[in-house]
C-alpha positions in Angstrom: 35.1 151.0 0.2 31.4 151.5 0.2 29.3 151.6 -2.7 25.6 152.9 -2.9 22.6 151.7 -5.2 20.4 154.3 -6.2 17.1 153.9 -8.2 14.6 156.6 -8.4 11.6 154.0 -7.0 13.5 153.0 -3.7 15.2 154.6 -1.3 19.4 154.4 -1.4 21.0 151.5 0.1 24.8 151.2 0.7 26.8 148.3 1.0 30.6 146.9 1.9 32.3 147.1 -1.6 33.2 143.4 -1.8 29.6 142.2 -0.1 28.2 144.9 -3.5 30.1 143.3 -6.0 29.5 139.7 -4.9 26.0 140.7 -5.3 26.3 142.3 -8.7 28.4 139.4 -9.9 25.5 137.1 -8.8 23.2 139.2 -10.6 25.3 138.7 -14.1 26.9 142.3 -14.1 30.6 142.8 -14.6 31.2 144.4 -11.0 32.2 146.7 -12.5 31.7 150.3 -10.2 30.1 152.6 -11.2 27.8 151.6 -13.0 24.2 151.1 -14.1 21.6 148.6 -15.1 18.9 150.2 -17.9 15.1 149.5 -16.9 14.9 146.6 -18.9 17.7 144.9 -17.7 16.4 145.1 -14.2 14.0 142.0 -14.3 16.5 139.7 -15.4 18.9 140.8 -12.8 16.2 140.5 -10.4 15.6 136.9 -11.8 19.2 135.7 -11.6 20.1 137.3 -8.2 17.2 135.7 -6.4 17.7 132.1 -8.1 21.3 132.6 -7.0 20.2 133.1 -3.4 17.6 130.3 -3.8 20.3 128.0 -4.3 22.5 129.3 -1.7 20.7 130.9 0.7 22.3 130.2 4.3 26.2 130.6 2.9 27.8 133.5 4.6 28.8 136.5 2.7 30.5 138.4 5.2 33.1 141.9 4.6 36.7 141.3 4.4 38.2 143.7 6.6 42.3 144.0 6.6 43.2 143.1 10.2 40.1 141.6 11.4 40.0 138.4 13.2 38.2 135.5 11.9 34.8 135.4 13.6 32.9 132.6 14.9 29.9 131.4 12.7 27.3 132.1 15.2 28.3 136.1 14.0 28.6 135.2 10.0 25.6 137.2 7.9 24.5 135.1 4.9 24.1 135.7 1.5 19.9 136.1 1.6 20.1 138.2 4.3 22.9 140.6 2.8 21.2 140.7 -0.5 17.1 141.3 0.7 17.6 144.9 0.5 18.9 144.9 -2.9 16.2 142.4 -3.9 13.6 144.9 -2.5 15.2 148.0 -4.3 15.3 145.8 -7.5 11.8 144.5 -7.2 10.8 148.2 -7.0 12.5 149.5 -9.9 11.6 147.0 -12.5 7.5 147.5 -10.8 8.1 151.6 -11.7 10.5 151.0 -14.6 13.6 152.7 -13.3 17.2 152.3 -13.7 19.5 151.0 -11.0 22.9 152.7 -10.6 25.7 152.2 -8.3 28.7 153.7 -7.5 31.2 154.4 -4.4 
């Protein structure tokens, strides 16, 4: 599964479903999809996804794929690198005061 964000101040990003919902979780959301955050839930879901990534920057949050191998840790992604580009489309939409949806 894939699931896109969407706000109209950023372009769309898509993500691995369980790499999206990690990230929602982290930002205080259900993960729950679809689903939306209004305009002025945005800063604190900025807030509390970039303190989570503060704290735990250099853990791996990698795509569980059925079948796949275990890879080494020299190829693992982690978790502030899979969640800048929804910290970027965040940071834009609380700036312009737009919703953030999601959905796959």
């Amino acid at each position: 599964m894939l699931v896109t964000f969407q706000t109209k101040a950023y372009a769309p990003i898509t993500m691995f479903g369980d790499v999206a919902v990690a990230l929602i979780k982290l930002m205080g959301h259900s993960g729950t999809i679809p689903s939306a955050l209004l305009a002025e839930d945005v800063p604190g879901a900025l807030e509390r996804l970039q303190t989570a990534v503060s704290e735990h920057a250099d853990e791996p949050l990698d795509p569980q794929t059925a079948g796949a191998r275990k890879s080494d840790e020299s190829q693992r992604v982690s978790l502030a690198h899979r969640a800048l580009p929804l910290i970027e489309l965040l940071k834009a939409a609380a700036a312009d005061g737009e919703n953030v949806m999601w959905e796959s």
